[in-house]
N, C-alpha and C positions, 0 to 999 in steps of 0.2 A: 475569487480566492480571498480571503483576510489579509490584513496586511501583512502578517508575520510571510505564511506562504504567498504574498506577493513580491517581498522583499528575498524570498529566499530562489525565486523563481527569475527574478530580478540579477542578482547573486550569480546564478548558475549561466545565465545567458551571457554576462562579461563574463564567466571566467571559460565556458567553450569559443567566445568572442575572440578571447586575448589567444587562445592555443588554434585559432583556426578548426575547430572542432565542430561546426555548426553545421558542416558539410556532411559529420557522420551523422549526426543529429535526426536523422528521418525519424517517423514513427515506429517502421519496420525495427530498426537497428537498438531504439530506445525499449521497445516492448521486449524485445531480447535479452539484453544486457538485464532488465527488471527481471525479467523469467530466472536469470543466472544466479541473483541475486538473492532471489527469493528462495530457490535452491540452498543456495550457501546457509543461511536462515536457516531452512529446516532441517542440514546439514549439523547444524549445533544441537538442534535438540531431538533428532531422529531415535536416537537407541537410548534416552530418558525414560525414568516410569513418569506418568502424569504428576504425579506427586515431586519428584526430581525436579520437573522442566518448571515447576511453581516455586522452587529453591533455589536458585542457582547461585553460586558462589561468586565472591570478586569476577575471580578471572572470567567465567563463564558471563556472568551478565556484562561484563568488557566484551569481549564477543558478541554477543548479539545485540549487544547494542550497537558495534557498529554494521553488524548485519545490516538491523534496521534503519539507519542513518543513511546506506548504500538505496536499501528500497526506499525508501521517502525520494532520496533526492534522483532518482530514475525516474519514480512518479513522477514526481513533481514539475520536474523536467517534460515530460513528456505529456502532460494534463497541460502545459502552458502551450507547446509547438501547437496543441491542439484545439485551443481557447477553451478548454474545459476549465469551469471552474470547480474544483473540486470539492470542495463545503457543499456547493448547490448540489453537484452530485450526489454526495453521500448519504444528504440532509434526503433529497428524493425516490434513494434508494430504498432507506431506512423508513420511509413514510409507506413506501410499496410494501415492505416487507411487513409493517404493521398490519396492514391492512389483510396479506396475504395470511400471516399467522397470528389467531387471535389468540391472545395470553389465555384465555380460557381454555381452548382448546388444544392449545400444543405447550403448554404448561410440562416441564418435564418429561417431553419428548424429543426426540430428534428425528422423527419422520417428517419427510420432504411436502412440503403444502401443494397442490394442484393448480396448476396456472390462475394467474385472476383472469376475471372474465369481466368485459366492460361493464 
């Protein structure tokens, strides 16, 4: 992870440290609460028109933003329990998905690419 997200992951382990909380801290329990969360998320911008959900007002960007600060720090949490580092992750995912969709060819589409093949 970078140091910001190591420091934040850092961060999160004293503060379920100090609450005794590390016992709920499983994978299982972490990938839940993240699911919940993520919900709530999409719970703010559900019945938006596209165009709405690319506008959002004070209040409403107060809201999901801290939606999002909910799911980062779920992540985050839970990419650490698991020694994931998440940058390498993303960065590898992202490099997959290059590969799987070539800008040439799915330029302007949203049709699903077919497995890579080694």
């Amino acid at each position: 992870m970078t140091t910001d997200l190591n420091q934040l992951a850092s961060r999160l382990q004293d503060f379920a440290r100090a609450r005794d909380w590390e016992q709920f801290h499983t994978p299982k329990n972490l990938a839940m609460a993240l699911a919940g969360e993520v919900g709530e998320l999409v719970a703010e911008l559900q019945w938006l028109t596209p165009d709405e959900s690319r506008r959002l007002d004070g209040e409403a960007l107060g809201r999901v933003r801290s939606e999002l600060a909910d799911v980062t720090l779920y992540l985050v949490r839970l990419a650490d329990l698991l020694g994931v580092e998440l940058i390498e992750a993303a960065n590898a995912k992202l490099n997959e998905s290059e590969r799987r969709y070539d800008a040439d060819l799915f330029r302007g589409s949203a049709r699903k690419a077919p497995p890579l093949t080694s």
